[in-house]
C-alpha positions, 0 to 999 in steps of 0.5 A: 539471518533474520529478516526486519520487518518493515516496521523496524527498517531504516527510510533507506533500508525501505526504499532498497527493499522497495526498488528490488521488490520492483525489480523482482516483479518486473522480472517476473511480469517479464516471466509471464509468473503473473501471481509472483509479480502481484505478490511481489507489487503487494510487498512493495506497496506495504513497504511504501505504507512504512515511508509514510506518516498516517497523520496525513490521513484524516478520519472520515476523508474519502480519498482516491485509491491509487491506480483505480480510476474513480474508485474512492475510500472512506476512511473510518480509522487508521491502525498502524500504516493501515487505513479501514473503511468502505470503498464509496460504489463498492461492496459495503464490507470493511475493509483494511487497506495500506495508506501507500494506496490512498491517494493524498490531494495535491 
């Protein structure tokens, strides 16, 4: 069996392929497997990325990065679910990042 690509799954295919890639994280947080659970929580957030429409996503809006307080992103351009830009305060290298990280304002 081949396995689909996130691109290619059903909203209902994605969010069972989210819940248990969370589970299998928790798993192996529990497990103390510390780089199998951060593997794990990349693939869900990618999977997320897929749940979401990049039109919400603006050219040259800076928005707020998920789980990083006062870490914010500067989005130059969207390719598929992936927003490339700056981290604001950071490194001043380009960088590609799955919108499920951005931060929508409420």
């Amino acid at each position: 069996m081949t396995e689909k690509r996130y691109s290619q799954m059903t909203e209902y295919e994605l969010k069972q392929e989210i819940a248990s890639l969370r589970e299998k994280a928790r798993k192996a947080e529990q497990l103390g497997i510390v780089n199998e659970y951060a593997v794990l929580e990349r693939k869900a957030l990618m999977a997320s990325a897929y749940l979401l429409n990049p039109k919400d996503f603006k050219r040259g809006e800076i928005y707020r990065l998920k789980g990083e307080d006062n870490t914010y992103f500067r989005v130059d351009y969207l390719k598929g679910v992936f927003a490339w830009g700056y981290r604001l305060n950071g490194e001043s290298h380009e960088e590609g990042i799955p919108i499920s990280l951005l931060e929508l304002p409420k």
